[in-house]
FITI-116624 format. One record per residue (C-alpha): residue number from 1; residue in one letter; y, x, z. Coordinates in nm, 3 decimals. Example, Ala and Ser with C-alpha at 12.3 -4.5 7.8 and 13.67 -1.06 7.14 Angstrom:
(1,"A",(-0.450,1.230,0.780));
(2,"S",(-0.106,1.367,0.714));
END
This chain:
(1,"X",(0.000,0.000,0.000));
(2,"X",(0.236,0.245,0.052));
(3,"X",(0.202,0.461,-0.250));
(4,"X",(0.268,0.106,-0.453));
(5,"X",(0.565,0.061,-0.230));
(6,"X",(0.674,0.401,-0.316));
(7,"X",(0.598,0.371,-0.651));
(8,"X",(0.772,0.045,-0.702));
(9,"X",(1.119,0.155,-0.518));
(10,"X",(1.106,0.452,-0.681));
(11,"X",(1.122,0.235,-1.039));
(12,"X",(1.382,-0.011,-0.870));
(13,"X",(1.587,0.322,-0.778));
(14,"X",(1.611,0.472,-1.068));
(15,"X",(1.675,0.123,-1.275));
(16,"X",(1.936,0.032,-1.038));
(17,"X",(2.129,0.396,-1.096));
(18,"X",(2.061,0.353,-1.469));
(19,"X",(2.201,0.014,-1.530));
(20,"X",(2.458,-0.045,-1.270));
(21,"X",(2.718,0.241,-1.329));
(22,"X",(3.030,0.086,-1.475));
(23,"X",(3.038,0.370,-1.721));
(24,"X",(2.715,0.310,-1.869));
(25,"X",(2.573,0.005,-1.747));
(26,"X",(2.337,-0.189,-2.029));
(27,"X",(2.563,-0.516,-1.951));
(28,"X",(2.872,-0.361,-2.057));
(29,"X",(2.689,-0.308,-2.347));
(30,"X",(2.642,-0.674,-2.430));
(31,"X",(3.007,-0.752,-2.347));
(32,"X",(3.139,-0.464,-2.509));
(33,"X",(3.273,-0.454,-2.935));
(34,"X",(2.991,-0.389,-3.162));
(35,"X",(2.960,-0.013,-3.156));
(36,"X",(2.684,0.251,-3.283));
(37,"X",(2.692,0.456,-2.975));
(38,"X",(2.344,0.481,-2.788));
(39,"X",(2.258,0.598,-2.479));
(40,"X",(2.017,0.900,-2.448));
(41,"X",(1.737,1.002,-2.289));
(42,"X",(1.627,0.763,-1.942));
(43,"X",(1.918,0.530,-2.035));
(44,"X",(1.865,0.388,-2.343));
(45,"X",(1.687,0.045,-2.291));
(46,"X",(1.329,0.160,-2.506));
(47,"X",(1.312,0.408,-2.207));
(48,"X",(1.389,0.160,-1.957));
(49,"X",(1.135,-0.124,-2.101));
(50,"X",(0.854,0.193,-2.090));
(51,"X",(0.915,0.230,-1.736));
(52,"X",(0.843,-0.184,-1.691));
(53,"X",(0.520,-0.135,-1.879));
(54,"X",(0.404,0.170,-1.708));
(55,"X",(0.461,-0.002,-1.357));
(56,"X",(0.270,-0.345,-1.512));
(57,"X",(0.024,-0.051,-1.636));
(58,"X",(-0.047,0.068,-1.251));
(59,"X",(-0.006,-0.269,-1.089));
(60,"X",(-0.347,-0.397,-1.338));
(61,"X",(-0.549,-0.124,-1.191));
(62,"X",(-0.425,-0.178,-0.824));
(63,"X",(-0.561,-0.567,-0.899));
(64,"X",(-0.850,-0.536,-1.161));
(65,"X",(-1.004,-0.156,-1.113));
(66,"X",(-0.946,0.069,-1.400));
(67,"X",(-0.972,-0.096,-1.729));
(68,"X",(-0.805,0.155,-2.013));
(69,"X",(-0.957,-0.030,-2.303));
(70,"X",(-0.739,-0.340,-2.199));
(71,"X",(-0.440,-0.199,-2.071));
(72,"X",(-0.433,0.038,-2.389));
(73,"X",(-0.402,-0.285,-2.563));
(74,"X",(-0.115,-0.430,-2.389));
(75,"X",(0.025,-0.093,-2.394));
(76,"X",(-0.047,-0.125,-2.827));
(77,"X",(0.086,-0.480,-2.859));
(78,"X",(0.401,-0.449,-2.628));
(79,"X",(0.559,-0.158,-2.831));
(80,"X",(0.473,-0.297,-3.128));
(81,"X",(0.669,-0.609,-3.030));
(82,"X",(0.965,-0.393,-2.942));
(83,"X",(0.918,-0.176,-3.273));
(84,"X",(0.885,-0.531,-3.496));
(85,"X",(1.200,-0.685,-3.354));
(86,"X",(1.338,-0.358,-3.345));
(87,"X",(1.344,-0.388,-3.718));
(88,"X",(1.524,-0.674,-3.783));
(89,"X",(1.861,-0.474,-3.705));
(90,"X",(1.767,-0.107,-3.868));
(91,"X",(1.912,-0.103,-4.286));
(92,"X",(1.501,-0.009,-4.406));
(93,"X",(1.197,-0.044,-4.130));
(94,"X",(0.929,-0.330,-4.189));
(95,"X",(0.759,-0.506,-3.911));
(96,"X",(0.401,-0.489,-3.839));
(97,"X",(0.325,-0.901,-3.737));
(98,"X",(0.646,-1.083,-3.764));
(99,"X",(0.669,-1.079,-4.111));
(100,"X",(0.856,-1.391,-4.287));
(101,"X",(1.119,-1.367,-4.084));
(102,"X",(1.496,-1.226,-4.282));
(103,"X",(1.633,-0.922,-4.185));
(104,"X",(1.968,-0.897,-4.035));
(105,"X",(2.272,-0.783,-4.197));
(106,"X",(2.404,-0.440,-4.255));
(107,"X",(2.719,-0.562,-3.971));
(108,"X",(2.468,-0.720,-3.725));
(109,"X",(2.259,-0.391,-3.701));
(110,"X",(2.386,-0.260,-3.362));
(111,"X",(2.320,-0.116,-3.092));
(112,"X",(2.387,-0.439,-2.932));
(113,"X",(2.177,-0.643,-3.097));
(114,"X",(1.890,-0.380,-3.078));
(115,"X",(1.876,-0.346,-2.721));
(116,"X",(1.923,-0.765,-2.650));
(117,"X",(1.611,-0.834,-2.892));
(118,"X",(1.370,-0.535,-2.799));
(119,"X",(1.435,-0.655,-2.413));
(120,"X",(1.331,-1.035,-2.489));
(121,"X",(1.013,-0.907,-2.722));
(122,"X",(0.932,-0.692,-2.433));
(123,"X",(1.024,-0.967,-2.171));
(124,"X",(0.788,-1.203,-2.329));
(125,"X",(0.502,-0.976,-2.422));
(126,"X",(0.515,-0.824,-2.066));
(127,"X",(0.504,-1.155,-1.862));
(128,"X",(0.166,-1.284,-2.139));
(129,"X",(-0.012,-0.948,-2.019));
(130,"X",(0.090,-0.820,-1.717));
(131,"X",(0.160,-1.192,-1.590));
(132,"X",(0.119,-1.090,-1.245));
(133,"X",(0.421,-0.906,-1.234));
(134,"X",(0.672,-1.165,-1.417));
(135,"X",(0.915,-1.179,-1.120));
(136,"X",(0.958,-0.820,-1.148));
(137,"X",(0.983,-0.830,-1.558));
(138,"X",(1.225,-1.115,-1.490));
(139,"X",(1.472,-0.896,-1.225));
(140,"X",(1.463,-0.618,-1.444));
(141,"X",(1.626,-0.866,-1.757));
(142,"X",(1.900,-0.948,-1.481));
(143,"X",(1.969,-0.604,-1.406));
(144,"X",(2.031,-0.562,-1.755));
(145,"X",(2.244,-0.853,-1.836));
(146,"X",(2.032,-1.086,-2.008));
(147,"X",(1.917,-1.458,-1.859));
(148,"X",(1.513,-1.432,-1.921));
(149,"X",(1.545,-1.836,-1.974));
(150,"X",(1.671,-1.771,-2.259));
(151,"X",(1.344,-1.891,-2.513));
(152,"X",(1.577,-1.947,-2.799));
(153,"X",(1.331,-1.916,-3.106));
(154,"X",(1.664,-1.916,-3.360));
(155,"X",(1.634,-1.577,-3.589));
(156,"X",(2.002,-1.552,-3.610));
(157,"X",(2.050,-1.438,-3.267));
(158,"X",(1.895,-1.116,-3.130));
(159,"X",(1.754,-1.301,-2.863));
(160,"X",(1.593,-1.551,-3.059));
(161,"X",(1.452,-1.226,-3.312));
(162,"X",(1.299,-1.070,-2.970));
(163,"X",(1.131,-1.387,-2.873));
(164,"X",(0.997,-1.523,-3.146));
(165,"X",(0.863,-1.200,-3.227));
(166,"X",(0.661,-1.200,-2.887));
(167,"X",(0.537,-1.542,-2.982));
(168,"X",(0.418,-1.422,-3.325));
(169,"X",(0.231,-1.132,-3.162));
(170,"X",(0.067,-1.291,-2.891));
(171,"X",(-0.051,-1.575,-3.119));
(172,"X",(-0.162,-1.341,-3.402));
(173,"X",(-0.375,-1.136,-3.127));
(174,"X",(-0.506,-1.411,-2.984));
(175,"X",(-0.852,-1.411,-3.171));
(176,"X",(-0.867,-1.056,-3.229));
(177,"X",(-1.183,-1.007,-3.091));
(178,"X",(-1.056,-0.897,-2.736));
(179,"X",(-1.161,-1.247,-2.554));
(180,"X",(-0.854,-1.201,-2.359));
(181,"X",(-0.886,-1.546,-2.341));
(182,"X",(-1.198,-1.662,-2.282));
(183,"X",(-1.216,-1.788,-2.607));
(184,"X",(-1.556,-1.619,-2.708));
(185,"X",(-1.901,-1.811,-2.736));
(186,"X",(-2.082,-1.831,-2.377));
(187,"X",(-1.726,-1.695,-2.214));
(188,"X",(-1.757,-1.965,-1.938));
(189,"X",(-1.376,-1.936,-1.882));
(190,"X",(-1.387,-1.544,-1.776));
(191,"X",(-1.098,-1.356,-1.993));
(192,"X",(-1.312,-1.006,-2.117));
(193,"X",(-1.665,-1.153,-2.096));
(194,"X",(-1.879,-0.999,-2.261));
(195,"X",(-1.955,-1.167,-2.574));
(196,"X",(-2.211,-0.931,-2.715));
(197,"X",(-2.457,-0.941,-2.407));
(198,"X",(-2.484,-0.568,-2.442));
(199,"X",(-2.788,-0.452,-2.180));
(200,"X",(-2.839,-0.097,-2.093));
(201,"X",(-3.144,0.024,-2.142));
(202,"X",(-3.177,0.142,-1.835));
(203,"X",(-3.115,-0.002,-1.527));
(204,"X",(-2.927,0.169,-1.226));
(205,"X",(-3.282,0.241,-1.074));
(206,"X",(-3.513,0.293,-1.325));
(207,"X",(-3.457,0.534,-1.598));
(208,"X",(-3.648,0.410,-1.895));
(209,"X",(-3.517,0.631,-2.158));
(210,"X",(-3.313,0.958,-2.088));
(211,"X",(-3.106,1.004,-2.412));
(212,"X",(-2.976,0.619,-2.345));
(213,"X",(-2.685,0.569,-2.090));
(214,"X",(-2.773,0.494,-1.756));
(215,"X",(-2.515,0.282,-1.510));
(216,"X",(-2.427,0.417,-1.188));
(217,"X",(-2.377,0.294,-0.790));
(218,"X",(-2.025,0.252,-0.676));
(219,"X",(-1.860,0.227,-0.357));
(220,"X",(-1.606,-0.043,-0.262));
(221,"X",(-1.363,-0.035,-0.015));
(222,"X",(-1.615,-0.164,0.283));
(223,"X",(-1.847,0.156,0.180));
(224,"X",(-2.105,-0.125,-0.014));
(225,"X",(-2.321,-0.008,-0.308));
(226,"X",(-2.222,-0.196,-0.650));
(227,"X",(-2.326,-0.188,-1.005));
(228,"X",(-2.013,-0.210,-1.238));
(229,"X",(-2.172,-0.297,-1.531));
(230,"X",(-2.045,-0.101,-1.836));
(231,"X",(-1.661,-0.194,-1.951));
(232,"X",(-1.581,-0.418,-2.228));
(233,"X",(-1.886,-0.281,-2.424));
(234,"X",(-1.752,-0.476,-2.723));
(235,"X",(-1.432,-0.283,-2.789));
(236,"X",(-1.535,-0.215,-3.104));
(237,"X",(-1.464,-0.574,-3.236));
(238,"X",(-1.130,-0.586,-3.154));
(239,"X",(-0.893,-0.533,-3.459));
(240,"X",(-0.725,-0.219,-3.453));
(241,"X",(-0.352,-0.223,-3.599));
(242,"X",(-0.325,0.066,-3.811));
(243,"X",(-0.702,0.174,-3.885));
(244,"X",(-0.945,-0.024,-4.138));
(245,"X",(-1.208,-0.030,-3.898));
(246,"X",(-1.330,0.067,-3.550));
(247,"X",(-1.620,0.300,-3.758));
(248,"X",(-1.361,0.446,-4.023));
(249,"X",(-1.375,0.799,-3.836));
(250,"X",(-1.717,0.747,-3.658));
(251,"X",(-1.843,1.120,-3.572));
(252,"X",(-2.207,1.220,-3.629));
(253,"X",(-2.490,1.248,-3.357));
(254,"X",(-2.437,1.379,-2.987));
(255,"X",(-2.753,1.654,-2.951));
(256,"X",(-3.076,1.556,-2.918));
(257,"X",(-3.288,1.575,-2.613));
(258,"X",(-3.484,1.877,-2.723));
(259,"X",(-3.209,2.039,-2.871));
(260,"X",(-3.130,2.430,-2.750));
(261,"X",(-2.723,2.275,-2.798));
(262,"X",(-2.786,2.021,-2.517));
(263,"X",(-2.942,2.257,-2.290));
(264,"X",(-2.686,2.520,-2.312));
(265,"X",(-2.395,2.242,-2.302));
(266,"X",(-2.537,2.073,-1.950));
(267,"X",(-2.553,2.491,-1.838));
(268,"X",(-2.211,2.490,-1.869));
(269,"X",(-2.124,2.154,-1.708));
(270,"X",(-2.371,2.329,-1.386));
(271,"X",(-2.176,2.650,-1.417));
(272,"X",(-1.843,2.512,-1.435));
(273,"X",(-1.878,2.255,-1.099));
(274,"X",(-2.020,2.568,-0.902));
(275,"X",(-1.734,2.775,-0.969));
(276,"X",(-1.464,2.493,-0.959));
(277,"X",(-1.137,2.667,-0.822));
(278,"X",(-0.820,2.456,-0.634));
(279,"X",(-0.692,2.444,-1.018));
(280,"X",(-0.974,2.388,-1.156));
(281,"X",(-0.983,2.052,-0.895));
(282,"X",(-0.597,1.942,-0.985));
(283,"X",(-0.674,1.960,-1.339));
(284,"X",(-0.975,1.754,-1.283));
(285,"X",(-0.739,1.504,-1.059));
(286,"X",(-0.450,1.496,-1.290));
(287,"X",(-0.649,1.391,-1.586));
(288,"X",(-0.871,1.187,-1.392));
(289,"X",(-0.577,0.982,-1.226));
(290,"X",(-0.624,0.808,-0.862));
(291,"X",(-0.478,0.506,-0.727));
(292,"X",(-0.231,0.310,-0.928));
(293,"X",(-0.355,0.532,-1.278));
(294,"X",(-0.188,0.421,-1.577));
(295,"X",(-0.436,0.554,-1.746));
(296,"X",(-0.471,0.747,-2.056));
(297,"X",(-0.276,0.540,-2.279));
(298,"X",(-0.015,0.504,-2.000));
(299,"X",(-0.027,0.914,-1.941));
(300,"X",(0.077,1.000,-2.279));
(301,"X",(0.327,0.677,-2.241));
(302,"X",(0.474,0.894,-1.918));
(303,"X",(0.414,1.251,-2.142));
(304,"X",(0.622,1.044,-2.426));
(305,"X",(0.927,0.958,-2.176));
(306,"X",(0.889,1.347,-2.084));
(307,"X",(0.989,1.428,-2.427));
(308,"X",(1.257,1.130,-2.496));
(309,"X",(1.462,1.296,-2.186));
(310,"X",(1.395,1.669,-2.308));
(311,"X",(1.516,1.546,-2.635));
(312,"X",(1.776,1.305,-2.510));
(313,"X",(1.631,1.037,-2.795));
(314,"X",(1.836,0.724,-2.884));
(315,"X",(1.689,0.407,-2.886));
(316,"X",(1.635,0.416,-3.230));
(317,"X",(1.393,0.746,-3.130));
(318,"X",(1.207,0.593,-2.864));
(319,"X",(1.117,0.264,-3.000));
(320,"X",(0.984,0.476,-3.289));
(321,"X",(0.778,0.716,-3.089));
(322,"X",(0.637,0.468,-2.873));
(323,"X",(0.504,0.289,-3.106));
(324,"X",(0.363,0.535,-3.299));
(325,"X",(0.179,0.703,-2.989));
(326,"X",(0.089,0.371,-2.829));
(327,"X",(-0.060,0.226,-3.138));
(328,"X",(-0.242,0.564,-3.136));
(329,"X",(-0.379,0.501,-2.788));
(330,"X",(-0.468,0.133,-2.833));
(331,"X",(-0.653,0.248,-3.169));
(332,"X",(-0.809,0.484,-3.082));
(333,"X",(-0.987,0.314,-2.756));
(334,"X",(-1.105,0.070,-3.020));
(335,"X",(-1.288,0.397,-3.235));
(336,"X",(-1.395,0.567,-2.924));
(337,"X",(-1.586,0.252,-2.791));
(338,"X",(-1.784,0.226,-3.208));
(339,"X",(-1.894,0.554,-3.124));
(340,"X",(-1.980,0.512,-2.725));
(341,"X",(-2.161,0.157,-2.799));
(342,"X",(-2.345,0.279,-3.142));
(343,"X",(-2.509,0.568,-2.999));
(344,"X",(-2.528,0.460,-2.624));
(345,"X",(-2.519,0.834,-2.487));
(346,"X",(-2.676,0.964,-2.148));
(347,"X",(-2.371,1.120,-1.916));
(348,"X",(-2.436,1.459,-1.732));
(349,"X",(-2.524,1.311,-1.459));
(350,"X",(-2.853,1.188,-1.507));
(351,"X",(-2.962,1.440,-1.757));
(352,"X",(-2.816,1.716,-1.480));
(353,"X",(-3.089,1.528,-1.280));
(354,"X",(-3.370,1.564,-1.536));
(355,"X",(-3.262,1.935,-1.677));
(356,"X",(-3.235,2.045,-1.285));
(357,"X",(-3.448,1.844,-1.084));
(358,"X",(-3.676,2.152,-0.991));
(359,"X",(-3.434,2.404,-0.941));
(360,"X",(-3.139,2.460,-0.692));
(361,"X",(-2.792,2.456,-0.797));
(362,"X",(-2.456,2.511,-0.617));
(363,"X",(-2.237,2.167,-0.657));
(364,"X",(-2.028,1.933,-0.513));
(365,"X",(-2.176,1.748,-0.250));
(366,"X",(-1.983,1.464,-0.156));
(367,"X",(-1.711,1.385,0.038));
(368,"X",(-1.673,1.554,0.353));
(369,"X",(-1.956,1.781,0.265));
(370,"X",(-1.806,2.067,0.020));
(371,"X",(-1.968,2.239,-0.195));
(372,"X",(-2.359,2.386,-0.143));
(373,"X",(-2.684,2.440,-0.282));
(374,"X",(-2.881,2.155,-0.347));
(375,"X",(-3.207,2.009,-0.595));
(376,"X",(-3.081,1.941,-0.918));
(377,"X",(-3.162,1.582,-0.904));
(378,"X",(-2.886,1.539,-0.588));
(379,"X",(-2.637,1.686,-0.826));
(380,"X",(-2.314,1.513,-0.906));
(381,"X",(-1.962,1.502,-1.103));
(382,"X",(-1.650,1.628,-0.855));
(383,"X",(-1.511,1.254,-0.774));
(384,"X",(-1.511,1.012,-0.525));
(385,"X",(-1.818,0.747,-0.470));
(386,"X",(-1.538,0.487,-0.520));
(387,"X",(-1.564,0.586,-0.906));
(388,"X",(-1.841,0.778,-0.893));
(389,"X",(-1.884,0.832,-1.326));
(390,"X",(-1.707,0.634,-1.565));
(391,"X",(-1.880,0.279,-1.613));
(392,"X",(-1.982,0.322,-1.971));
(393,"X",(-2.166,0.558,-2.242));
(394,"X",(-2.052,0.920,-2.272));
(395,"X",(-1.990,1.011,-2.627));
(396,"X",(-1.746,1.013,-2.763));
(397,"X",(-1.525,1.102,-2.454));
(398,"X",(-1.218,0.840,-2.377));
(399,"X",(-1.008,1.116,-2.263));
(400,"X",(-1.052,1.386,-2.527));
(401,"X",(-1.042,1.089,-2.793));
(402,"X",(-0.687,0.950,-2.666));
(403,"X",(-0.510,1.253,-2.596));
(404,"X",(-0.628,1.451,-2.915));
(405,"X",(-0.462,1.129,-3.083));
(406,"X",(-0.147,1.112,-2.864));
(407,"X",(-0.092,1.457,-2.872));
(408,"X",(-0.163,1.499,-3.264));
(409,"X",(0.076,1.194,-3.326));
(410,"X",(0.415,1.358,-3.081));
(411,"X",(0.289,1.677,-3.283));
(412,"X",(0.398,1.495,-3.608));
(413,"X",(0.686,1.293,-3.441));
(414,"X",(0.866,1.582,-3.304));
(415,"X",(0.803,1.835,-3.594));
(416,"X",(0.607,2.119,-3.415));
(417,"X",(0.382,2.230,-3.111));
(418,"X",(0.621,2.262,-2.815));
(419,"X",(0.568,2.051,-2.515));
(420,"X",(0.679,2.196,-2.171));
(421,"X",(0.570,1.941,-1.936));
(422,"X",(0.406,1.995,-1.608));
(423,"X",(0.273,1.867,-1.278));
(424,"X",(0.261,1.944,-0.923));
(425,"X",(-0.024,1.840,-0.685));
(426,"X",(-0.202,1.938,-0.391));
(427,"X",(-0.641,2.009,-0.509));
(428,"X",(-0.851,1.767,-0.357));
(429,"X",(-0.631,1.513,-0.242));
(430,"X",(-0.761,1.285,-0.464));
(431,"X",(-1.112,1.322,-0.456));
(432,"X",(-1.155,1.453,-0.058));
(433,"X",(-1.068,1.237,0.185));
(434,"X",(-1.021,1.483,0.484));
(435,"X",(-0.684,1.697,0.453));
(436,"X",(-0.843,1.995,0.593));
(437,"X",(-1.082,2.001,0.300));
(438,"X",(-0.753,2.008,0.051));
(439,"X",(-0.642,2.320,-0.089));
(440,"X",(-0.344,2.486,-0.205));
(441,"X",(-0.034,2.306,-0.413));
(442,"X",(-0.135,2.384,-0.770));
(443,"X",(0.155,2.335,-1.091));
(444,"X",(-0.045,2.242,-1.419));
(445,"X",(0.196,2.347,-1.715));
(446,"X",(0.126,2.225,-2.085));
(447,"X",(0.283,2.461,-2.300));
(448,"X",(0.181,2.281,-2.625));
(449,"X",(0.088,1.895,-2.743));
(450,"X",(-0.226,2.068,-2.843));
(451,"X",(-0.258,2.290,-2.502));
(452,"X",(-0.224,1.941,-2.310));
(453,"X",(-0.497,1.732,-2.479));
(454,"X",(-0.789,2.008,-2.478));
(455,"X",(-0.721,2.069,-2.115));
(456,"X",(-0.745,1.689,-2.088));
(457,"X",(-1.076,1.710,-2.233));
(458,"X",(-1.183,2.020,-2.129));
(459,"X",(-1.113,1.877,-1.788));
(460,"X",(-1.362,1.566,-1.839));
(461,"X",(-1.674,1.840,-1.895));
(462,"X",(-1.498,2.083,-1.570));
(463,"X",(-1.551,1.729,-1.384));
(464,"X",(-1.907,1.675,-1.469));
(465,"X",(-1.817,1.330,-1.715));
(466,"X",(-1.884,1.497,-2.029));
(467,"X",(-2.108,1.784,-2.214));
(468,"X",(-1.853,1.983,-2.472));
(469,"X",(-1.984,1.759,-2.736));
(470,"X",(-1.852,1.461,-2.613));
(471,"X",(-1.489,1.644,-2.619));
(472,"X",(-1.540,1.836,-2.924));
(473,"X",(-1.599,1.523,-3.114));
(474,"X",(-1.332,1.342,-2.910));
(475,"X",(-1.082,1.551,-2.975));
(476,"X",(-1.127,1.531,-3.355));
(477,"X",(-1.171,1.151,-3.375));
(478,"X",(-0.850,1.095,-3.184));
(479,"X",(-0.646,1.365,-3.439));
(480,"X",(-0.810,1.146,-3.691));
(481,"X",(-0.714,0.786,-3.617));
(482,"X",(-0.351,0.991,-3.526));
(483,"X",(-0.331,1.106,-3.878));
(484,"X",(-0.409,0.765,-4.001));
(485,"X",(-0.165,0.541,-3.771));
(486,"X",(0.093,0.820,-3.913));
(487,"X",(0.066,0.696,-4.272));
(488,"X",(0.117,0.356,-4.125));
(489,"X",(0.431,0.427,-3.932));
(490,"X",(0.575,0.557,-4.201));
(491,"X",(0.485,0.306,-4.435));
(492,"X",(0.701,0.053,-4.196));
(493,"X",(0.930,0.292,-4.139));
(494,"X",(1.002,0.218,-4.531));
(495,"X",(1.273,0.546,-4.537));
(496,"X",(1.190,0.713,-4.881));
END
């Protein structure tokens, strides 16, 4: 509770200082003459709006558990919103849904305009998704000057543009194959049932066969043993935005069981966990995420905002990039889960236990316990019982697949390699629950797009999630569907 108390002041702080200085506020804006002046960096509203999302982002897992194929999706559908009524007021873009509707003229394309209609597309496709969390979505339009009653569906007015935009969005997606709604054969009124019936082959007790994924024991909150079942393992119906199908960049075969590849790849998962160092453990963490995680689509959301304040981007900037990285994200979740459901790959940690289970190796041991020698079948990844190994097949990995994309796609945004972020935490603390078991204050820097999304993946085998395969191929099929989304951003972009 207190981290989302922190977390959600520290969003109302910075919000509040953003919006309410008389020299820059956003309402002065909508009073103010038409002018083509936009604010930079954290002010502009795009930036602003990212913010909402990312806090609607954290709030979903706080309520629902981790779920990155769906919140990738809201992530993919709200910036497309702001991009499509974004382009109602710029002289050449085309939108992606809300097509039909006339463009505005060459003296109605300002800043004005822009920022009132992206806020009520984002408004409206925030409160349909992150419903939860309307009151806050709803403050946030106050802060900025705008009456969220406002449902005007007239496409003369910016406010009307941003709305009916939402509506043409959230009714196109409707059916796409997501069962957001419960619309699906056999749903029984449960939004994300599984429409498919997909059945592991084996069970959480019984392995049946070893080159099939095998589901895992959790822990909840009151310490009690559950099954999770494996997440939305029909991701790879739902309609992707800028690829022509979920199998367009499908990779070939993980390694077989017999294979001298797989036996050298699960050595170095083995070698990797007995050696793990305190960065070895915030790298895991970072990447990983803990409570209120955003995700990997919402990490390269927070990694975008990194470089719209380096860069000091307009509005006309962000709205671009995120909906080129977040359409990125949100399609490439949909290709990741073809490949995870079509070959239905065994994770580390039960072929660790097979590979190992007559020999002694030095691993993590639990909370509370360390690190020590034990029989290979006790082995297990570096993470805490309350999300013990991600609830699904392994290859290709999620992680490696989503930031090889985002990473690839700000790559081609920003013209060349350089990144410069970093982050500060302490190893362990979010994996060990007793500080004395925590270790030093690490600082991960990513000197490159490129640098940040193989340690992303590299960090998903240094965990114990993944073999190398899993990230090799990950990393390739998310530069893929990147290269691919590019050609249809700048098809809407229309410039040449």
């Amino acid at each position: 509770m207190g981290n989302k108390l922190f977390f959600y002041l520290t969003l109302n702080i910075f919000l509040w200082t953003s919006c309410s200085n008389d020299s820059t506020s956003t309402t002065e804006v909508n009073t103010s003459e038409v002018s083509t002046t936009q604010k930079k960096g954290n002010e502009n509203v795009a930036h602003i709006w990212a913010d909402a999302a990312l806090y609607g982002t954290a709030m979903d897992t706080d309520r629902f558990e981790p779920r990155p194929t769906i919140t990738s999706r809201y992530l993919g559908l709200i910036f497309t919103a702001i991009f499509d009524a974004w382009t109602f007021y710029d002289k050449n873009a085309i939108p992606v849904y809300a097509t039909g509707i006339e463009k505005r003229s060459i003296a109605e394309q300002t800043v004005k305009n822009k920022e009132e209609a992206i806020s009520y597309a984002a408004l409206r496709t925030l409160n349909e998704y992150y419903y939860s969390d309307s009151v806050y979505f709803k403050n946030l339009m106050k802060d900025l000057g705008y009456d969220p009653e406002n449902r005007s569906l007239e496409p003369t007015t910016a406010a009307g543009i941003g709305n009916l935009v939402a509506k043409t969005i959230i009714e196109r997606r409707s059916h796409d194959g997501a069962n957001q709604y419960a619309t699906a054969p056999g749903s029984k009124g449960m939004p994300y049932f599984d429409y498919t019936q997909y059945n592991p082959k084996n069970s959480v007790d019984i392995m049946v066969d070893l080159k099939r994924w095998q589901p895992k024991y959790f822990k909840n909150k009151a310490g009690k043993k559950y099954d999770p079942g494996c997440l939305t393992p029909y991701w790879q119906n739902v309609e992707p935005i800028a690829l022509d199908s979920a199998a367009q960049f499908r990779p070939g075969p993980p390694p077989t069981m017999d294979s001298e590849q797989l036996k050298v790849e699960l050595a170095e998962v083995v070698s990797m966990q007995e050696d793990m160092s305190d960065y070895d453990k915030a790298l895991v963490e970072f990447m990983r995420d803990g409570p209120l995680s955003v995700q990997q689509a919402g990490h390269w959301l927070k990694f975008s905002q990194f470089i719209s304040e380096r860069d000091k981007h307009t509005l006309d900037e962000d709205v671009k990039m995120y909906f080129l990285v977040q359409t990125t994200a949100m399609d490439g979740f949909i290709a990741c889960w073809d490949s995870k459901i079509y070959y239905d790959y065994a994770r580390p940690y039960a072929l660790v236990h097979s590979f190992y289970k007559d020999k002694k190796i030095k691993c993590w041991a639990g909370d509370g316990k360390g690190f020590h020698t034990v029989n290979g079948d006790q082995w297990m990844p570096y993470s805490p019982e309350s999300f013990l190994c991600p609830s699904f097949p392994s290859y290709v990995s999620g992680h490696s697949t989503i930031s090889g994309g985002c990473a690839e796609a700000l790559l081609l945004f920003t013209g060349n390699e350089y990144f410069g972020d970093s982050a500060t935490l302490v190893a362990g603390a979010l994996t060990e629950s007793n500080v004395a078991d925590h270790g030093d204050t690490i600082t991960l820097k990513f000197p490159t797009f490129t640098e940040a999304s193989e340690m992303a993946g590299q960090s998903r085998v240094m965990g114990g999630y993944h073999i190398q395969s899993d990230n090799i191929a990950g990393l390739k099929l998310g530069r893929d569907v990147a290269h691919q989304v590019w050609e249809f951003y700048q098809a809407h972009l229309n410039e040449k």
